[in-house]
N, C-alpha and C positions, 0 to 999 in steps of 0.2 A: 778502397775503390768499389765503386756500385758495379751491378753487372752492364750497363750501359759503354764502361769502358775498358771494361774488360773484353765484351764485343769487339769494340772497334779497333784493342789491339791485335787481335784476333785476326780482324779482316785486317789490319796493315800487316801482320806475319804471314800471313798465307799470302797474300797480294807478291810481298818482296821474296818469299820462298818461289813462287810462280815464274815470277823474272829471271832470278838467280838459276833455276832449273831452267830454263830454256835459255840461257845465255852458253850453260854447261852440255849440252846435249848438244852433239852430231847431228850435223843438217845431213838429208838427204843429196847425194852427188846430181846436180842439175848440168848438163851439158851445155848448156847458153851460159849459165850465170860462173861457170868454173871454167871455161874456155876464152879465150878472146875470138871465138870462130863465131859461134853462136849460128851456125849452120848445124842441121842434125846429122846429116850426114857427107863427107868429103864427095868435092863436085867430079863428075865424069871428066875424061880430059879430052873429048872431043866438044862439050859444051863449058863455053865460056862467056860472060854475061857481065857487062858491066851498065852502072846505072849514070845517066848522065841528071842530073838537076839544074834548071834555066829558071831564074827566080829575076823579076826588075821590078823596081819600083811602078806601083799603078796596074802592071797587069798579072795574070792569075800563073803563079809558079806552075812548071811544067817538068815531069819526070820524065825518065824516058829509059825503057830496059833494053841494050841493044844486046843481040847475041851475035856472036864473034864464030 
């Protein structure tokens, strides 16, 4: 083998050791992405909030945050 592919096996084993190490490492605890809440913090219980969505064909969808 020339040194040419010796290189490039080179970069394919480090490439696939790269992968393989961050498949194997511990993620970081993320509160949105490991909750199904994905709120930061639990709501107050005198404020309560839901969101209404009005979407029809031809005209411009509309949100709506109503506090309860």
């Amino acid at each position: 083998m020339d040194w040419q592919q010796i290189t490039a096996l080179a970069i394919v084993a480090v490439t696939a050791a790269l992968f393989a190490g961050s498949r194997l490492r511990r993620r970081k605890f993320s509160f949105q992405r490991d909750t199904h809440c994905g709120c930061a913090s639990p709501a107050r219980d005198g404020t309560k909030q839901s969101i209404v969505f009005h979407a029809r064909r031809g005209e411009r969808p509309v949100v709506t945050v109503k506090m309860k």
